[in-house]
C-alpha positions in Angstrom: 108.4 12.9 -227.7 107.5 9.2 -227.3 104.2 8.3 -228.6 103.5 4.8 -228.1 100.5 2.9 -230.1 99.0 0.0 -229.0 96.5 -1.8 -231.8 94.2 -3.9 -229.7 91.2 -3.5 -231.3 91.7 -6.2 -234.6 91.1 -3.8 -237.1 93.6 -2.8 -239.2 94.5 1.4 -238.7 97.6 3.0 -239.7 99.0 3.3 -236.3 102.1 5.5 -237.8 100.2 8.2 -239.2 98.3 8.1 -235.9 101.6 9.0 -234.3 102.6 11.2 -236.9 98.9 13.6 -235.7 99.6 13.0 -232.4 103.8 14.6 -232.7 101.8 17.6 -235.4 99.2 18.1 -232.5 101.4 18.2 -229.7 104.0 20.3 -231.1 101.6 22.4 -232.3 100.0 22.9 -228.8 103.8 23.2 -227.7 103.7 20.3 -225.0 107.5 19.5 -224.6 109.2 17.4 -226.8 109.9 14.7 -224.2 106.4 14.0 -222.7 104.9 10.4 -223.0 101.9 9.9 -224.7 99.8 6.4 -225.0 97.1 5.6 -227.9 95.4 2.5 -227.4 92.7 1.5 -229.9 89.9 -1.1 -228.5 87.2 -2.9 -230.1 83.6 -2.1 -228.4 83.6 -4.4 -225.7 86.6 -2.9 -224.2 85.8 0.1 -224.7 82.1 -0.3 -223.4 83.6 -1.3 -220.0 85.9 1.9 -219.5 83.3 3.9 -220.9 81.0 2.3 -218.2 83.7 2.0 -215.2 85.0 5.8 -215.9 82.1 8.0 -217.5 79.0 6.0 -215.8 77.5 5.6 -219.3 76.5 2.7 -221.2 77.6 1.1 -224.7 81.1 2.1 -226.7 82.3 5.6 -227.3 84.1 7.1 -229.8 87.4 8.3 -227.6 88.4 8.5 -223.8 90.9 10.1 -222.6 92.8 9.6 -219.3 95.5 12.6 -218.1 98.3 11.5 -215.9 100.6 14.9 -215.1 98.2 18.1 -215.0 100.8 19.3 -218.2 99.6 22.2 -220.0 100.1 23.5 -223.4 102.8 26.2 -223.7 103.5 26.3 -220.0 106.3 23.4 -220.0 109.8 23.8 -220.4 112.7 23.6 -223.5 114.2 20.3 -223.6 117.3 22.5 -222.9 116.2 24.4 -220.3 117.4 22.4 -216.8 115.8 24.1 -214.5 111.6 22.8 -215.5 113.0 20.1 -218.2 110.1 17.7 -216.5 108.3 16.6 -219.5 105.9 14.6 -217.8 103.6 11.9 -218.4 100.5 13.4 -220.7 98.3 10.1 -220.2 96.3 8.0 -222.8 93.8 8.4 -225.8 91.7 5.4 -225.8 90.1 5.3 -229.3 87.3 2.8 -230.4 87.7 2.3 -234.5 84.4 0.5 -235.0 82.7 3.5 -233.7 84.7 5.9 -235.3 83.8 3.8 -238.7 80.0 4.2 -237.6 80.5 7.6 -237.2 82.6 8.1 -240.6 79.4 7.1 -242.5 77.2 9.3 -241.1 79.5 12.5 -241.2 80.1 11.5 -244.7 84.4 11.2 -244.7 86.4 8.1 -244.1 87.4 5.8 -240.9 90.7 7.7 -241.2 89.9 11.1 -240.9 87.2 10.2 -238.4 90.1 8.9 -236.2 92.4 11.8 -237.1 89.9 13.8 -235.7 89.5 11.9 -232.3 92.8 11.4 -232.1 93.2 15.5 -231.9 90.2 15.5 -229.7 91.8 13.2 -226.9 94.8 15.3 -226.8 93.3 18.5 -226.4 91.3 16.5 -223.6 94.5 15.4 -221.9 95.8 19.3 -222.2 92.4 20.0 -219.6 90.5 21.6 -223.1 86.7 20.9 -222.4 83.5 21.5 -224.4 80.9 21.7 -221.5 79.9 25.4 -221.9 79.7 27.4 -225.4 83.0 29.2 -225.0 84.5 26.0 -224.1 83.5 24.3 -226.7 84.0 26.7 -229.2 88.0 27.3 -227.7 88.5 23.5 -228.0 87.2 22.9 -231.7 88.5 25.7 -232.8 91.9 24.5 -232.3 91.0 21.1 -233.1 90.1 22.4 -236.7 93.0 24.5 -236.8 95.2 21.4 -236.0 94.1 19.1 -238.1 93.9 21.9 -241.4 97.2 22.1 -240.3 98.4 18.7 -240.2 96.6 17.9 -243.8 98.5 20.7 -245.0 101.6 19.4 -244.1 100.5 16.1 -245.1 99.9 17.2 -248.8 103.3 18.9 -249.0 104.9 15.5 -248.3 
């Protein structure tokens, strides 16, 4: 799986261990092993114009998330397998770590987790998971709490 990270937002984030989620979360959504997957972390100014350009809304977000293949969890094939073994292009997670900070405080847990969290969020967004309508929503946080218990599992056994 190649998970780039691209630090362009001047704060300092560990950019490995944002990998490391990314790998855990895409694994664990079963997306195959050789699809491409770009974070890119922004300050606020960046990130207020693709939040205008894309969404049509003012000011920074949080996360953005822009799919390139229409890949789908589960549905790709084995690295082994010849016949589908088109991993595809997933697309990028566009995360804004000033506002994740912002929104660290308020939720009461640290800059870290709060971009663990979007980090998982972007994913699922890239997968085509949604949180419009109640069952939606409930699907996609559901697995995004169950992915990230997961990965803090793992990360306490190491």
């Amino acid at each position: 799986m190649s998970i780039e990270v691209l630090n362009e937002s001047g704060v300092g984030v560990d950019e490995q261990a944002l990998a490391r989620l990314a790998r855990h979360v895409l694994d664990g959504m079963r997306v195959h092993p050789l699809a491409e997957l770009s974070l890119l972390l922004v300050d606020e100014e960046a990130m207020t114009e693709l939040h205008v350009k894309w969404m049509d809304e003012p000011g920074p977000t949080d996360v953005l998330s822009f799919p390139m293949d229409e890949l789908r969890p589960g549905h790709l094939a084995d690295a082994d397998d010849d016949d589908e073994a088109d991993p595809g292009l997933l697309g990028d997670v566009v995360l804004c770590p000033a506002v994740a900070e912002r929104q660290a405080k308020t939720a009461g847990h640290s800059t870290e987790a709060e971009l663990e969290l979007l980090t998982a969020h972007g994913i699922l967004h890239l997968l085509g998971y949604d949180h419009a309508e109640p069952e939606e929503h409930k699907e996609m946080f559901g697995l995004q709490d169950e992915l990230l218990a997961s990965w803090r599992d793992e990360r306490k056994r190491t």
